[in-house]
Structures are given as structure tokens and as C-alpha cells.
C-alpha positions, -999 to +999 in steps of 0.1 A: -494-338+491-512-332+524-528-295+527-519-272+556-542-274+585-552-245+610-580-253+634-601-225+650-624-230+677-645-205+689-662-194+715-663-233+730-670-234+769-657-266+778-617-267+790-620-307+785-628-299+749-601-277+743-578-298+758-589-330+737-589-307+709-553-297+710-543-333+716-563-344+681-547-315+663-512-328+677-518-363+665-528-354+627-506-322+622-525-297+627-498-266+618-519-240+646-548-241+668-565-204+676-583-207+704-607-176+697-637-155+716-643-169+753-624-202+739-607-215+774-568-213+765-538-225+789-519-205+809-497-183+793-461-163+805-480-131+805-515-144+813-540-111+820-566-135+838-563-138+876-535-161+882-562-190+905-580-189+874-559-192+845-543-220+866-577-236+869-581-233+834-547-248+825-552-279+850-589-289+830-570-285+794-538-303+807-562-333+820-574-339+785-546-326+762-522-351+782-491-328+773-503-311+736-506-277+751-469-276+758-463-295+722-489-280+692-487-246+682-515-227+696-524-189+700-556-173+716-575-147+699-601-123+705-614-113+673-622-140+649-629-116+621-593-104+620-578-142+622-599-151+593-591-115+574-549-128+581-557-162+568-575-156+536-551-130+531-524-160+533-543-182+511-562-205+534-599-212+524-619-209+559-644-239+560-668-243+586-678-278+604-714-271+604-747-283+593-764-255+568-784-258+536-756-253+515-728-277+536-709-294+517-703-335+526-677-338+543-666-371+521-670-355+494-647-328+502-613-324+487-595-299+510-572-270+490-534-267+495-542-246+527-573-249+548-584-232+578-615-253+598-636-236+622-658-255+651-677-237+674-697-238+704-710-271+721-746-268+721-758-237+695-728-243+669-710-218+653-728-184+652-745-168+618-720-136+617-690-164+619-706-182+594-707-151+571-670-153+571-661-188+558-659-198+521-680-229+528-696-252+555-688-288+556-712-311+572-704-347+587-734-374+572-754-385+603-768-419+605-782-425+639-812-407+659-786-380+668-786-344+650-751-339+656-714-351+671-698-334+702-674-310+688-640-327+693-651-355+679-667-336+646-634-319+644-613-350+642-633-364+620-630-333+597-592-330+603-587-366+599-604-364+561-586-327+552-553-347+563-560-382+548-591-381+526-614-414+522-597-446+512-593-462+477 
């Protein structure tokens, strides 16, 4: 049976990445995206930002997302603390996408019933204090001259093997 999936990202600058982020969760069932710290998030009914911004904002996530901001669950949060607090609480296992001593492979991996994934920002990765919070790190192999993937694409790859695993 295929776990639950949330996705977090935090604190990630780029609209585009958002965007192709919700559409990746769409497409492999992703149950809720959080869109958390100065995460870019689409417009909203009650939207606090300046209404020429969060329009701004929505147009760049809506160029990339090609319609999965109006079709996968998502929700913005400040604090990340207390959306990881909620989730252990309902029996996710927070698991980081991020290269650390003690990562885990990613192929060798076998996701829980319920798992929460967290990416973070483009260029620095996801902070120490976040880091803190998860129950593990998982870390995608790297082949090439390259030290790491852009984020959307580490997270599909991570949500792709949480939803799928390796083939037989």
C-alpha cells in the first residue's frame, strides 16, 4: 500500500519552483503541500499581501503549476515548527531531502505509512534549526560533477520513490 505524502517547502524564493512543485505533487498524489516561511504561495480569498503583489505572485506560480494551484491541496504557513509539531503528532515521520552525514540513500529508503518530506531553499538548502526537527535526512546519490539537483527536481525524485519505491 502507498504511504500518505505531505510536502513542505520552506522558505524557497522562486514562484517558478513553487508552481512546478505543486504540479509534481499533483501528478504523484501528494495528499497537501505547505508552502511555509517566505515560501511564495498563490493568491488566496483573504490574501493579507498587497493585492499587485499577490497577483504577481499567483501569475509566476500559475505559469509553471499549469492549473495545480486550483487542483492539489495546498496551505501556507508561517511557522514550520508548529506544522511539524501537528504532523508528528498525527503520525507522519518528517524526513528531510538533504545532504548531511547521517542522510539516509534515498534508494534505500522505505517510506512509513505516513511521511511528511521537507525541501528547502534553492541555493543554501534547508536550514540547521529545520533540520533539528526531522526524524531523518534523505539524500539523492550524485553521479555527475554536480553537488546537488535544483529543488523541484530533488523533490520529485523523492516523492516519486516515497510513492513508487525502486523497481523489481
Amino acid at each position: 500500500m502507498s504511504p500518505t505524502i505531505i510536502l513542505i517547502a520552506h522558505n524557497l524564493r522562486s514562484s517558478h519552483n513553487v508552481g512546478s512543485l505543486l504540479r509534481t505533487a499533483e501528478g504523484l498524489g501528494v495528499e497537501d503541500v505547505y508552502l511555509t516561511g517566505y515560501t511564495p504561495f498563490p493568491a488566496t480569498a483573504h490574501d493579507s499581501r498587497l493585492p499587485h503583489i499577490a497577483q504577481k505572485v499567483d501569475r509566476q506560480i500559475s505559469k509553471t503549476a499549469l492549473g495545480a494551484e486550483t487542483t492539489q491541496n495546498w496551505q501556507q504557513r508561517d511557522s514550520i515548527d508548529d506544522l511539524v509539531t501537528e504532523l508528528r503528532a498525527e503520525g507522519y515521520t518528517i524526513a528531510a531531502v538533504e545532504q548531511t552525514g547521517t542522510a539516509v540513500a534515498l534508494p534505500s529508503y522505505q517510506p512509513p505509512k505516513k511521511v511528511a518530506l521537507i525541501v528547502g531553499r534553492e541555493v543554501e538548502g534547508i536550514e540547521p534549526e529545520v533540520l533539528a526537527l526531522t526524524d531523518l535526512q534523505l539524500v539523492i546519490p550524485m553521479f555527475g560533477s554536480k553537488e546537488s539537483f535544483n529543488v523541484v527536481q530533488a523533490a520529485a525524485m523523492a516523492l516519486y520513490h516515497c510513492r513508487f519505491g525502486l523497481p523489481n
